[in-house]
DOSE-469642 format. One record per residue (C-alpha): chain; residue number from 1; x, y, z. Coordinates in pm, 1 decimal. Layout:
DOSE-469642
chaine = A num = NUM east = X north = Y up = Z
...
//
This chain:
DOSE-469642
chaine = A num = 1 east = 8672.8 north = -15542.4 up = -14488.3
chaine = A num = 2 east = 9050.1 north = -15415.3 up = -14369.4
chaine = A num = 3 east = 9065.7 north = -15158.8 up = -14581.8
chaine = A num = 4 east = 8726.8 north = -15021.6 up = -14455.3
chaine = A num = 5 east = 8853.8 north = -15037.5 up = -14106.2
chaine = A num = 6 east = 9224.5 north = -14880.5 up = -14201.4
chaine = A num = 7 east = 9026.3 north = -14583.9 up = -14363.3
chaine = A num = 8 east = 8809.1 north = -14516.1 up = -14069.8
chaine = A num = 9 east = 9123.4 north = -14561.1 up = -13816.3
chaine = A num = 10 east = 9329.7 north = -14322.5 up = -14055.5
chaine = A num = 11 east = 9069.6 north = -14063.5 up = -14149.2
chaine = A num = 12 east = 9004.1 north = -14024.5 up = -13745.5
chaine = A num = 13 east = 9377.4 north = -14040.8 up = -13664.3
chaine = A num = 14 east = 9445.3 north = -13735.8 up = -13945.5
chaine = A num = 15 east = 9157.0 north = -13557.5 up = -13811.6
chaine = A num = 16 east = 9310.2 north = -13574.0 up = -13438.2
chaine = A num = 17 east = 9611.2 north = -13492.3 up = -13573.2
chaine = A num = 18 east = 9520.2 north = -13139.9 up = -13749.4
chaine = A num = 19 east = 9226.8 north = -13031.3 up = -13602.0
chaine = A num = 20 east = 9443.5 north = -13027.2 up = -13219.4
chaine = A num = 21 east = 9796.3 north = -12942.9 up = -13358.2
chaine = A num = 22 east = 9945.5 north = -12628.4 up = -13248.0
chaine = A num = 23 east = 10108.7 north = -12673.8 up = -13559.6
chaine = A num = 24 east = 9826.8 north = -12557.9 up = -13779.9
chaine = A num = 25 east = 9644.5 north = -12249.7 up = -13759.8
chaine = A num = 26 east = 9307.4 north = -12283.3 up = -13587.2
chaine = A num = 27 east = 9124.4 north = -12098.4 up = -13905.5
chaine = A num = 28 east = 9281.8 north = -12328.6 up = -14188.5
chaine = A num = 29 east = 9179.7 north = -12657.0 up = -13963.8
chaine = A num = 30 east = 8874.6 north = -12761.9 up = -14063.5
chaine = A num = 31 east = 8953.4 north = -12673.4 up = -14418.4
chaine = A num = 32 east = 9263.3 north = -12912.1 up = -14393.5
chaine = A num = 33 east = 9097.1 north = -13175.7 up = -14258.1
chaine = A num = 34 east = 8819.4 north = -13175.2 up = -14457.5
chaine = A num = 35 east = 9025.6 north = -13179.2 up = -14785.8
chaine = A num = 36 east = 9242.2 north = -13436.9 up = -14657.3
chaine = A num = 37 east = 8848.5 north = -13598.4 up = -14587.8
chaine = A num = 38 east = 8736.6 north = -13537.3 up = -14958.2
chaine = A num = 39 east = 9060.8 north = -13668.2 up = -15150.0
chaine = A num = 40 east = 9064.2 north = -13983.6 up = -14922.3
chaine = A num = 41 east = 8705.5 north = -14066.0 up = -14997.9
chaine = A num = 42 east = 8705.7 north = -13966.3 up = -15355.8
chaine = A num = 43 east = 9011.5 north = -14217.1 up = -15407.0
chaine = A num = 44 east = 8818.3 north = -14474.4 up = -15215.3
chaine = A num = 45 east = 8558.3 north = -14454.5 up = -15480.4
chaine = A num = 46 east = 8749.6 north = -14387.9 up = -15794.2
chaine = A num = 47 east = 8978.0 north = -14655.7 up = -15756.8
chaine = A num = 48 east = 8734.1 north = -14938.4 up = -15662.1
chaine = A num = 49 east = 8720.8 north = -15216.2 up = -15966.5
chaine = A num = 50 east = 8410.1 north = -15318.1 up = -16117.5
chaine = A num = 51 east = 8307.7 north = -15534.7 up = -15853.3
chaine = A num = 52 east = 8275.7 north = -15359.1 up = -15539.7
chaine = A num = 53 east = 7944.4 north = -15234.9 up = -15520.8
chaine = A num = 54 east = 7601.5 north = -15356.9 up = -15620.0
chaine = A num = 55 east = 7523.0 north = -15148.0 up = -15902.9
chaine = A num = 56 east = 7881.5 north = -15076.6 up = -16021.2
chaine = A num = 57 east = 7880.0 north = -15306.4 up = -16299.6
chaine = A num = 58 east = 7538.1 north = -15185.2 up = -16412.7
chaine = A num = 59 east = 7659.2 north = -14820.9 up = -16419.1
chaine = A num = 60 east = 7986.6 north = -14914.4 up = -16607.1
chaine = A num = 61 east = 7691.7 north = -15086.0 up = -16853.8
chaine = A num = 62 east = 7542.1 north = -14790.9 up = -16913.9
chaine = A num = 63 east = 7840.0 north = -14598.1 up = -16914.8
chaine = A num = 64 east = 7953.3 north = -14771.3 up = -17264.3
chaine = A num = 65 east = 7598.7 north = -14779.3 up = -17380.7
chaine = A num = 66 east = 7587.6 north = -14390.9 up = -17364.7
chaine = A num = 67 east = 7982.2 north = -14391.3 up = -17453.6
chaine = A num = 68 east = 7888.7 north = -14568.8 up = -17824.7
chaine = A num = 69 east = 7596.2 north = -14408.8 up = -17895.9
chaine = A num = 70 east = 7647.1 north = -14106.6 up = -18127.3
chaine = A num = 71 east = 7257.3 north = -14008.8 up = -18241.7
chaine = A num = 72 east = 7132.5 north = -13774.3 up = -17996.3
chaine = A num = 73 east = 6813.7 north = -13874.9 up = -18087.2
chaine = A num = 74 east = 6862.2 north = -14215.9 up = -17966.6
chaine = A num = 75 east = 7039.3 north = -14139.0 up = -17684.5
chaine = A num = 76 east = 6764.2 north = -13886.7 up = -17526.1
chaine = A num = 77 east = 6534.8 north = -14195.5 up = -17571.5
chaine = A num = 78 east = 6763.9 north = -14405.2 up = -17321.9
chaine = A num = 79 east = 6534.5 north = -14436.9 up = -17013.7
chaine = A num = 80 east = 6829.9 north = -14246.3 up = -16750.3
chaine = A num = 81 east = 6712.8 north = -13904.6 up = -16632.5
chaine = A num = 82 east = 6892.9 north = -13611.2 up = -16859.8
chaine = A num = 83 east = 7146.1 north = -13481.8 up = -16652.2
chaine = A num = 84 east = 7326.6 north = -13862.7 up = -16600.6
chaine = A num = 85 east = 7319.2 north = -13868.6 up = -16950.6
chaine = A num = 86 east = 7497.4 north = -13593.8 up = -17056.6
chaine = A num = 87 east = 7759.6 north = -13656.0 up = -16800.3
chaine = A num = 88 east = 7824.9 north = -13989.6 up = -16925.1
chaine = A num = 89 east = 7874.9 north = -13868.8 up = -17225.5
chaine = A num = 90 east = 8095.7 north = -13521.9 up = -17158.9
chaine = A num = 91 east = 8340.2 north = -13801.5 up = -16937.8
chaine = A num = 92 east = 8316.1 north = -14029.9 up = -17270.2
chaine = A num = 93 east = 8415.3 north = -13724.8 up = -17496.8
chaine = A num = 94 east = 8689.2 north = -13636.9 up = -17272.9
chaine = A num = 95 east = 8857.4 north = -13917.9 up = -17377.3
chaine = A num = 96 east = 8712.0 north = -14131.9 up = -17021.1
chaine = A num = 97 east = 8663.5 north = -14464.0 up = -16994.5
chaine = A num = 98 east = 8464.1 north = -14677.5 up = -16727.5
chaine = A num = 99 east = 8734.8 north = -14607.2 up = -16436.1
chaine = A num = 100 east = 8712.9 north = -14253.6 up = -16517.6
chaine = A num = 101 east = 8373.3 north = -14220.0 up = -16491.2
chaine = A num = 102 east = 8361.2 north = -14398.8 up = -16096.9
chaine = A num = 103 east = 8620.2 north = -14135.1 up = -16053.8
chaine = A num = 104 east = 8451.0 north = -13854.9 up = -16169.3
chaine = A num = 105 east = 8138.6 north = -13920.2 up = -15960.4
chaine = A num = 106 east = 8274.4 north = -14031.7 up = -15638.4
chaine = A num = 107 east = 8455.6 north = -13673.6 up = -15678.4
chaine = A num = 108 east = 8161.3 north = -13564.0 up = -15708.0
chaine = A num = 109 east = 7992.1 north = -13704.3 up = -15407.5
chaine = A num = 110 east = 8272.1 north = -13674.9 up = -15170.1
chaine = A num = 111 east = 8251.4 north = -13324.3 up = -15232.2
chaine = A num = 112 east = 7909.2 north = -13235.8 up = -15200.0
chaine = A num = 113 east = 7895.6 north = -13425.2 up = -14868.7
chaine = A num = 114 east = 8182.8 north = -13253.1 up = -14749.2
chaine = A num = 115 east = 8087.0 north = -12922.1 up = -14861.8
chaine = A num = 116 east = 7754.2 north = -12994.7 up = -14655.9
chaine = A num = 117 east = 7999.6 north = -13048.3 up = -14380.0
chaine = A num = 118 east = 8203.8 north = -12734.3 up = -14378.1
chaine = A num = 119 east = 7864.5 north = -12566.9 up = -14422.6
chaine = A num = 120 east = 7674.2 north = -12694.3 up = -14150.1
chaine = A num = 121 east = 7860.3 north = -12929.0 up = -13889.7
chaine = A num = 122 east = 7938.1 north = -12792.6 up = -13573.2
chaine = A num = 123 east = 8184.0 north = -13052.2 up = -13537.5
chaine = A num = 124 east = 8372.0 north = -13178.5 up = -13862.8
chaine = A num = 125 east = 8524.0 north = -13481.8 up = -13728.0
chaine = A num = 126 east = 8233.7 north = -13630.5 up = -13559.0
chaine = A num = 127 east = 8023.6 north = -13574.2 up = -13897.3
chaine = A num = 128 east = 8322.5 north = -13694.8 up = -14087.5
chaine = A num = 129 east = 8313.2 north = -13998.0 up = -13849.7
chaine = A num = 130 east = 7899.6 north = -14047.9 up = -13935.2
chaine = A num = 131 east = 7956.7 north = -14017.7 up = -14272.4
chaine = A num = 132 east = 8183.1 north = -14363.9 up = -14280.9
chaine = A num = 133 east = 8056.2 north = -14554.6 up = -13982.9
chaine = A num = 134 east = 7646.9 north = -14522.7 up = -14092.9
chaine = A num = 135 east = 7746.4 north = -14628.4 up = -14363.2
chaine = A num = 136 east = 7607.5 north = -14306.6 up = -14592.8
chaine = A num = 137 east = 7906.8 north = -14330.4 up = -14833.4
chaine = A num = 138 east = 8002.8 north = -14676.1 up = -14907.6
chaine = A num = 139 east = 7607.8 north = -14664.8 up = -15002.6
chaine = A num = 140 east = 7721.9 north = -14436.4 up = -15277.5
chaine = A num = 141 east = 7901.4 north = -14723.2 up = -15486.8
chaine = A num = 142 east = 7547.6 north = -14882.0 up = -15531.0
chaine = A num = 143 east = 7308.2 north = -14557.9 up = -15592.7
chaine = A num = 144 east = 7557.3 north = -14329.5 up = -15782.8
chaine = A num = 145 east = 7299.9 north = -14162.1 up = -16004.9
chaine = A num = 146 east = 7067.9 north = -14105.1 up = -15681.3
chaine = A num = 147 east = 7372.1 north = -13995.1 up = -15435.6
chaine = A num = 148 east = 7470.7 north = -13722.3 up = -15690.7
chaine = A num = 149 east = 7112.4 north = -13606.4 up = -15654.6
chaine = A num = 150 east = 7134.3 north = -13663.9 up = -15277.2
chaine = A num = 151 east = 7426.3 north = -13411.2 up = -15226.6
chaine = A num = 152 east = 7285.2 north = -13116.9 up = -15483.2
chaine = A num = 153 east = 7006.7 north = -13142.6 up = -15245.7
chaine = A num = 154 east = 7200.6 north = -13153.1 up = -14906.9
chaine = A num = 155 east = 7353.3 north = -12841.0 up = -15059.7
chaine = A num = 156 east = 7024.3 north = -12674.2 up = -15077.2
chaine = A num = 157 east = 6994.0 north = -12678.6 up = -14699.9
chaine = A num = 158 east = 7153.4 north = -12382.9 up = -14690.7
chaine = A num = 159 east = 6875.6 north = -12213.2 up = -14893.7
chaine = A num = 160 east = 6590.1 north = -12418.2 up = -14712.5
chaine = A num = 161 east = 6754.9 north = -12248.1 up = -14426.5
chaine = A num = 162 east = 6717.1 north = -11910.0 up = -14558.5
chaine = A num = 163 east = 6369.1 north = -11920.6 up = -14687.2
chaine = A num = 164 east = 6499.0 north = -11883.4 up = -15035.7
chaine = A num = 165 east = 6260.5 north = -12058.5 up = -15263.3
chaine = A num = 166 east = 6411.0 north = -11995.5 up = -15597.2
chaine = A num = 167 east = 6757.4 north = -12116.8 up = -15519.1
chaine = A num = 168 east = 6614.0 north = -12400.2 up = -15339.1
chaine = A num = 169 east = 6386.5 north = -12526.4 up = -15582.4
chaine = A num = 170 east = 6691.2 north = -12460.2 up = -15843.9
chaine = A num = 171 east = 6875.7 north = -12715.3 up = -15673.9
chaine = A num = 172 east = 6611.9 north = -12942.2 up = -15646.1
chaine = A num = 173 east = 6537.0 north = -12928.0 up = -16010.5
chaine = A num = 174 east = 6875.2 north = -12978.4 up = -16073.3
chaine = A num = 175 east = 6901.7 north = -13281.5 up = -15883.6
chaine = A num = 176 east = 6615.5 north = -13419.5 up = -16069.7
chaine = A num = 177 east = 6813.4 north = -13429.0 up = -16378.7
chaine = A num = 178 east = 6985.0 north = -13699.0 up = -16196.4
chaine = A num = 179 east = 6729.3 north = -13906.5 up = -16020.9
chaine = A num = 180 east = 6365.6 north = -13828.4 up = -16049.1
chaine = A num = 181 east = 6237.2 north = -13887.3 up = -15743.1
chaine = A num = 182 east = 6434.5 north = -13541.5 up = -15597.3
chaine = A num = 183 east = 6100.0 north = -13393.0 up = -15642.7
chaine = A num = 184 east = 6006.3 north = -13578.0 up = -15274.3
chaine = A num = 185 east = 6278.3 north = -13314.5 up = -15102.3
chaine = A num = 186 east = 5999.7 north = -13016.9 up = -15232.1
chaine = A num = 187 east = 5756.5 north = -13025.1 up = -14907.2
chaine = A num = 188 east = 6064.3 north = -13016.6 up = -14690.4
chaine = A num = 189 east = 6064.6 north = -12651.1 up = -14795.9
chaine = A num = 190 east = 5670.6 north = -12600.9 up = -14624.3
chaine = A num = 191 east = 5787.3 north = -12769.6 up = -14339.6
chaine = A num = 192 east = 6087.2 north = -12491.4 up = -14304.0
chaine = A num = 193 east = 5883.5 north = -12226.7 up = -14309.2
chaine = A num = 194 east = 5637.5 north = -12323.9 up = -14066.9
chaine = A num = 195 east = 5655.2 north = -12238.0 up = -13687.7
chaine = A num = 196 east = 5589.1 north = -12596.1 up = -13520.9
chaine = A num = 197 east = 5414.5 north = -12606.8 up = -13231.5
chaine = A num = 198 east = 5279.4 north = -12865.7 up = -13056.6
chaine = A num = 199 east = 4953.6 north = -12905.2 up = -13239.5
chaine = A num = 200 east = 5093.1 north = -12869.3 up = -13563.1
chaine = A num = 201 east = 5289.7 north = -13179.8 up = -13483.0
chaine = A num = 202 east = 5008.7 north = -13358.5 up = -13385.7
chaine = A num = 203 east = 4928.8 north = -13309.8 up = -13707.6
chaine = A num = 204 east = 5214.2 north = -13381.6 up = -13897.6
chaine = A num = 205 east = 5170.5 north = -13733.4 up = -13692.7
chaine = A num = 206 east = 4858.3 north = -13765.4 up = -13791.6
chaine = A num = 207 east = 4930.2 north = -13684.9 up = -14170.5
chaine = A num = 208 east = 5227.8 north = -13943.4 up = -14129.1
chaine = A num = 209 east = 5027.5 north = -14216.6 up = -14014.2
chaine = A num = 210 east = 4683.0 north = -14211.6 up = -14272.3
chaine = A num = 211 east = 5006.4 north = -14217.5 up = -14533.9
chaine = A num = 212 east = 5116.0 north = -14523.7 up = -14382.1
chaine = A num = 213 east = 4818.8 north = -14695.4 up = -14364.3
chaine = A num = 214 east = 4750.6 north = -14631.8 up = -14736.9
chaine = A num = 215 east = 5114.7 north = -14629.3 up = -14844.3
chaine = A num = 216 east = 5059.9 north = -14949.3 up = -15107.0
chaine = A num = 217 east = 4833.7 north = -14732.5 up = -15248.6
chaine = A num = 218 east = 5014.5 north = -14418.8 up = -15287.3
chaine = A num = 219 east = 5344.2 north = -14594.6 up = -15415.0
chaine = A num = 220 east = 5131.2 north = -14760.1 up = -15690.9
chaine = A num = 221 east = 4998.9 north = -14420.5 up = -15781.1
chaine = A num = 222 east = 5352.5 north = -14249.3 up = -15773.7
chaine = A num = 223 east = 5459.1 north = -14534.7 up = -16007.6
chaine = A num = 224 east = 5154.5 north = -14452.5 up = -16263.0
chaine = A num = 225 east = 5273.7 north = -14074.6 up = -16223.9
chaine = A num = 226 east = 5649.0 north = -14167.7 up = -16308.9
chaine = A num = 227 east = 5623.8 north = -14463.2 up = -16539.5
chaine = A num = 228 east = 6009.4 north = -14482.7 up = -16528.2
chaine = A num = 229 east = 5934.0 north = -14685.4 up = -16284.5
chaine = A num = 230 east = 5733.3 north = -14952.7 up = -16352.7
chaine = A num = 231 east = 5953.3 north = -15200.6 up = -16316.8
chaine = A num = 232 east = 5921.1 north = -15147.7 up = -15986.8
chaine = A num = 233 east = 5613.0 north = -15382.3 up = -15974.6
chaine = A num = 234 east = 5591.7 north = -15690.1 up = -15856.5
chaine = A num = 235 east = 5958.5 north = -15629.2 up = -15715.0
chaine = A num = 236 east = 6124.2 north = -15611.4 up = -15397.3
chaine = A num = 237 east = 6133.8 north = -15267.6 up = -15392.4
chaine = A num = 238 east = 5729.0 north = -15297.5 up = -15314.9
chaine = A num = 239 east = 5754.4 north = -15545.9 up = -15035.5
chaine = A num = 240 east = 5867.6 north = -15484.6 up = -14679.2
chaine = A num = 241 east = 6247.2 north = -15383.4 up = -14616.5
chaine = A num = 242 east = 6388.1 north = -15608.0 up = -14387.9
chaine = A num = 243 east = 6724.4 north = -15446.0 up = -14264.8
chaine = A num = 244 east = 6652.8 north = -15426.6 up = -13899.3
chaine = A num = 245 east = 6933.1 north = -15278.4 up = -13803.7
chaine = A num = 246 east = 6913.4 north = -14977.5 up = -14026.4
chaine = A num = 247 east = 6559.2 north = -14971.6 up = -13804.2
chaine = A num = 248 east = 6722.9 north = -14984.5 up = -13494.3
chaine = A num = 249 east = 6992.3 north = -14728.4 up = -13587.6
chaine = A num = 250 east = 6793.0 north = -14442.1 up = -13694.9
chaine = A num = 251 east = 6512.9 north = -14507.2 up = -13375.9
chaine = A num = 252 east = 6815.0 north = -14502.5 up = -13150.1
chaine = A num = 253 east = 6924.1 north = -14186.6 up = -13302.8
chaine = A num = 254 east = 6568.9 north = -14043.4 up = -13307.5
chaine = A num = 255 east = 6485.5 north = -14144.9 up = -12915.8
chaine = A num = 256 east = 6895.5 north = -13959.7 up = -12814.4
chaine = A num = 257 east = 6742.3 north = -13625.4 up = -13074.7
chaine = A num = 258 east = 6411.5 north = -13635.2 up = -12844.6
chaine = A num = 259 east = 6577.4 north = -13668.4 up = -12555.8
chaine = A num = 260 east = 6807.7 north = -13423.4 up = -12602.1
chaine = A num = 261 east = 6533.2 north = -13161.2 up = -12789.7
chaine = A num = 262 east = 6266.2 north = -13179.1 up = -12469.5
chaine = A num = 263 east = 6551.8 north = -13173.8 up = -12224.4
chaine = A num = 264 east = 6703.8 north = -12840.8 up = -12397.1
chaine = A num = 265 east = 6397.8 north = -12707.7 up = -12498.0
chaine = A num = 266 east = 6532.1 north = -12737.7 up = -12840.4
chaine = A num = 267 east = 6143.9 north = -12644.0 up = -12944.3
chaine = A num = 268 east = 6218.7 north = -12242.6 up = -12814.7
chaine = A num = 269 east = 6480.1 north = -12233.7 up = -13095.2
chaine = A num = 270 east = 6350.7 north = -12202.1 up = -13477.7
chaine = A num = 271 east = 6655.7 north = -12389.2 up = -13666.9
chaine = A num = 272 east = 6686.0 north = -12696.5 up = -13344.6
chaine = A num = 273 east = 6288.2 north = -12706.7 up = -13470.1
chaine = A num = 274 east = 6342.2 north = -12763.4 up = -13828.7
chaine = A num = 275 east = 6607.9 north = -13008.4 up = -13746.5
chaine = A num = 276 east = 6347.6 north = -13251.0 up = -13526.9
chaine = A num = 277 east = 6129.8 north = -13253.2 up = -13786.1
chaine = A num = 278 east = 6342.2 north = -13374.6 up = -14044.5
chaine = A num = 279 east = 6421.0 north = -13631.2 up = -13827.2
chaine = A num = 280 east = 6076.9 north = -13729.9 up = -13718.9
chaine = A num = 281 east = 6056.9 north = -13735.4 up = -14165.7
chaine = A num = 282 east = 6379.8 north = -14016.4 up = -14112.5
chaine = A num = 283 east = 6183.9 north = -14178.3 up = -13838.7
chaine = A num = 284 east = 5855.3 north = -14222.0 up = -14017.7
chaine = A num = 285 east = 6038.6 north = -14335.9 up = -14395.0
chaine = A num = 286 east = 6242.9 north = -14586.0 up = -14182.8
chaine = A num = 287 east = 5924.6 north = -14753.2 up = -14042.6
chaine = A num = 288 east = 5748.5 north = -14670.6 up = -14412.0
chaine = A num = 289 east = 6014.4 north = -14930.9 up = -14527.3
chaine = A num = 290 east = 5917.9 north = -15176.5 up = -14333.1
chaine = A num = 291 east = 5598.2 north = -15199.5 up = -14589.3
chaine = A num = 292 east = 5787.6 north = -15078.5 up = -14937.6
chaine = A num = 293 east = 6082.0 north = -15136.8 up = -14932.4
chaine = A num = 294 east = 6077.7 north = -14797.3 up = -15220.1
chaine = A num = 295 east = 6022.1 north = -14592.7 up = -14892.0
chaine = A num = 296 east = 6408.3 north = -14692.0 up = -14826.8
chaine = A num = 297 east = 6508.7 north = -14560.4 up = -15071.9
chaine = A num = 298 east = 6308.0 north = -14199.1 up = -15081.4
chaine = A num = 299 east = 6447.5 north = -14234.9 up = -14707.3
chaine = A num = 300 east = 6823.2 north = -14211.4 up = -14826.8
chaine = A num = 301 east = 6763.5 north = -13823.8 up = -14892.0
chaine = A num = 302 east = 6711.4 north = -13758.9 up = -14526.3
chaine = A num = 303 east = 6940.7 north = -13953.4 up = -14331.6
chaine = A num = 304 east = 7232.6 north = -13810.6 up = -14464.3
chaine = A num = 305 east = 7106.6 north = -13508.4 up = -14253.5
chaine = A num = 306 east = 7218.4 north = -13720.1 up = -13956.8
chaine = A num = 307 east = 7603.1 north = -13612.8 up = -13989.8
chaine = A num = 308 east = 7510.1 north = -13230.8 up = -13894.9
chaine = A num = 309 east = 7173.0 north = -13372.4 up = -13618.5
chaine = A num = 310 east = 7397.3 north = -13551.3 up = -13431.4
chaine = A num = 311 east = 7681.1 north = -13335.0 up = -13352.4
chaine = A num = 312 east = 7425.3 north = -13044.0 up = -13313.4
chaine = A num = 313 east = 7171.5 north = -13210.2 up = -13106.0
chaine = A num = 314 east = 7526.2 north = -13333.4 up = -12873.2
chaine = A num = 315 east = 7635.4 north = -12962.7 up = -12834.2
chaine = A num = 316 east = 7288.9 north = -12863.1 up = -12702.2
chaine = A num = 317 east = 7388.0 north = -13061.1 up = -12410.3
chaine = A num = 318 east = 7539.7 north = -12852.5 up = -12144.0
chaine = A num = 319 east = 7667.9 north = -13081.0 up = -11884.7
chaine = A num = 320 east = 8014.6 north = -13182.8 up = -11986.5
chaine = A num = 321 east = 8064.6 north = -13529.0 up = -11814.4
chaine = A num = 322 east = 7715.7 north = -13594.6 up = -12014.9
chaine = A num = 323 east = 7824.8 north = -13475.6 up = -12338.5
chaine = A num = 324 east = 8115.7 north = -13644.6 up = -12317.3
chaine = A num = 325 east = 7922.1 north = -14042.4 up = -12214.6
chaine = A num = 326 east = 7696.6 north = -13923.2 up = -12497.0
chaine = A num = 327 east = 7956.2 north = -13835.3 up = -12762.7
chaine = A num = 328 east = 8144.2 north = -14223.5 up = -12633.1
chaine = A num = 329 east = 7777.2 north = -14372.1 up = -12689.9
chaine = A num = 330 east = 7741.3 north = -14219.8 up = -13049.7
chaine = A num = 331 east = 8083.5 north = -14347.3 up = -13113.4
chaine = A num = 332 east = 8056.0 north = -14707.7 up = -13045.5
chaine = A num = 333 east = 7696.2 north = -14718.4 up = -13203.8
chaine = A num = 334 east = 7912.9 north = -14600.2 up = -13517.8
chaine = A num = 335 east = 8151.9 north = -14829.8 up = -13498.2
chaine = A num = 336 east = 7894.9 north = -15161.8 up = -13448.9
chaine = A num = 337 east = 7694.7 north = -15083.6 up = -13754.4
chaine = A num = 338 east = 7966.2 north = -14979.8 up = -13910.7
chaine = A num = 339 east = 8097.4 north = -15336.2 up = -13839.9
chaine = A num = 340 east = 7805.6 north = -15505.8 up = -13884.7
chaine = A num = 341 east = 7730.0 north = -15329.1 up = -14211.5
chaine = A num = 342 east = 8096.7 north = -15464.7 up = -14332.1
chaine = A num = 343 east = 8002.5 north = -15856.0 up = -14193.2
chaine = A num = 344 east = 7664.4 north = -15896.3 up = -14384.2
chaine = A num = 345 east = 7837.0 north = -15746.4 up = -14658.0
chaine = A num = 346 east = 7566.5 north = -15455.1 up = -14745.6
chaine = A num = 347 east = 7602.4 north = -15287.2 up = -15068.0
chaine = A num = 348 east = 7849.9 north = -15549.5 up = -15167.8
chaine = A num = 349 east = 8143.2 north = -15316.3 up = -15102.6
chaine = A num = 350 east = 8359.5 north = -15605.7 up = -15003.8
chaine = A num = 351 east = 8582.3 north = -15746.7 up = -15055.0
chaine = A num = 352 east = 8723.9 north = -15396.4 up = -15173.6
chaine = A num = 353 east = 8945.4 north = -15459.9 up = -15492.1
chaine = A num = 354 east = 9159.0 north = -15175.6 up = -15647.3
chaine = A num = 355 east = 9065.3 north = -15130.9 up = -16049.7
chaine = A num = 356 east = 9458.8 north = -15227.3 up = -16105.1
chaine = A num = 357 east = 9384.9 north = -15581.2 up = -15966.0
chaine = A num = 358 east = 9077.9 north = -15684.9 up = -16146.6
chaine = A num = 359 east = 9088.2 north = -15603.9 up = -16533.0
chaine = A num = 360 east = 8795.0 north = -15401.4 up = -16641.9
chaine = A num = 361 east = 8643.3 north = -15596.0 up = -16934.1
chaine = A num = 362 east = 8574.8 north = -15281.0 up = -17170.7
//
């Protein structure tokens, strides 16, 4: 749990540090800090040991399973989406090994989420800050096939943006060469390109809430649709999810976005728009989990979104004694999940153990 804490404390004290130095050139800080940002997280990653994570053992497994298989035929019958595959195996044919391959993806991750970043924060630190304290990276040692799809599909934003289909749609094929269930990110692209007013919400609402109501019934469908997976059934990942604070995190960031949106008038600007209703889409998965627990994890491609909402939902608010209580606010409720995330031990990611200190039995 220290070294969690040293990170955070170090990260923020390096981003202080360049991004207000007269020392370094106002255009090259964000890029400084940022790199700094992606080399400290992908070493945070790469050199965790077999144990720190829930999955991290499983996806060393499968690592050496792909590693030692040498008919192609066999090894497209392995029941891992296409794109994993074949990046297991280019790491393995580089001469990798199971250390290399945590490596290799947590480089991976920490620079598609900080390429999102330099793309579309308003404020680098603060979504730098997000990234650790909600916990959206350390959840990347568990779900490292599904965060690599997670940030191709971040990185489509800027497409979504843009109202370019075929590069968004690119991406999101891409990602599903990683983890299937990247084709749920495709309606975010309808609800870009529609101009939301206030009945159309009413709508959505409505939409939302006959989906919850026969939400059982859909999952089993979606299951019969993608028989990869079945083994889903009869599992925890078909009962209720019962992290309440992950609950009460994203409604408390949901009810400041609202706030914040009417006050502003966010609703006379086309971009603030799309950026409510993504997180009305957080909002809605969040309580979806509390059913299926599967919703949490469809939900995992949307909250990431929360590093750019936050800080730009923050600089919509004019009054500077007000920004300023609210920025303190998001801070500490950063730091207490952030803590509380690190007590209850979520994800497994502690204690953290370097790869040098625990053998890796390969």
């Amino acid at each position: 749990m220290l070294i969690y804490n040293v990170f955070l404390i170090v990260n923020v004290l390096i981003g202080l540090v360049v991004l207000y130095s007269p020392f370094v050139k106002e255009k090259y800080r964000d890029n400084l800090y940022l790199f700094i940002s992606f080399i400290m997280l992908t070493l945070l990653g790469g050199l965790r040991s077999i144990n720190v994570g829930t999955d991290t053992k499983a996806y060393l497994d499968i690592f050496y399973l792909i590693k030692y298989t040498n008919n192609f035929k066999e090894l497209f019958k392995l029941n891992y989406e296409i794109g994993f595959i074949l990046l297991n195996k280019i790491i393995a044919i580089w001469g990798g090994n199971g250390q290399t391959f945590l490596f290799v993806t947590s480089a991976i991750i920490s620079f598609g989420f900080i390429y999102f970043i330099k793309k579309n924060s308003i404020n680098p630190l603060l979504s730098v800050f997000l990234l650790i304290t909600l916990y959206y990276y350390y959840a990347s040692f568990n779900g490292i096939r599904q965060y690599i799809a997670i940030v191709i599909l971040l990185n489509s934003f800027t497409f979504f943006k843009n109202k370019n289909f075929l590069a968004f749609i690119s991406f999101i094929l891409l990602a599903s060469l990683f983890h299937l269930t990247a084709i749920f990110f495709l309606p975010l692209y309808i609800l870009g390109i529609t101009y939301w007013e206030y009945k159309r919400v009413i709508l959505l609402l409505i939409i939302l809430f006959l989906i919850y109501i026969n939400l059982e019934s859909l999952v089993l469908l979606l299951i019969k649709i993608l028989p990869q997976y079945k083994s889903y059934l009869g599992s925890s990942y078909l009962q209720g999810y019962t992290g309440k604070m992950y609950l009460v995190v994203n409604l408390t960031i949901f009810f400041f976005i609202l706030v914040v949106y009417v006050a502003k008038r966010g609703y006379k600007d086309p971009f603030t728009n799309m950026l409510i209703i993504i997180d009305i889409l957080i909002c809605t998965l969040t309580i979806f989990a509390t059913k299926v627990h599967f919703a949490n994890r469809i939900s995992w491609y949307l909250t990431q979104f929360h590093i750019i909402l936050i800080p730009h939902f923050l600089n919509l608010i004019d009054e500077n004694k007000i920004r300023k209580i609210a920025l303190i606010l998001i801070i500490i409720m950063g730091i207490c999940y952030h803590s509380y995330s690190l007590s209850v031990n979520l994800h497994k990611v502690s204690p953290y153990v370097f790869y040098w200190d625990y053998r890796l039995n390969v």
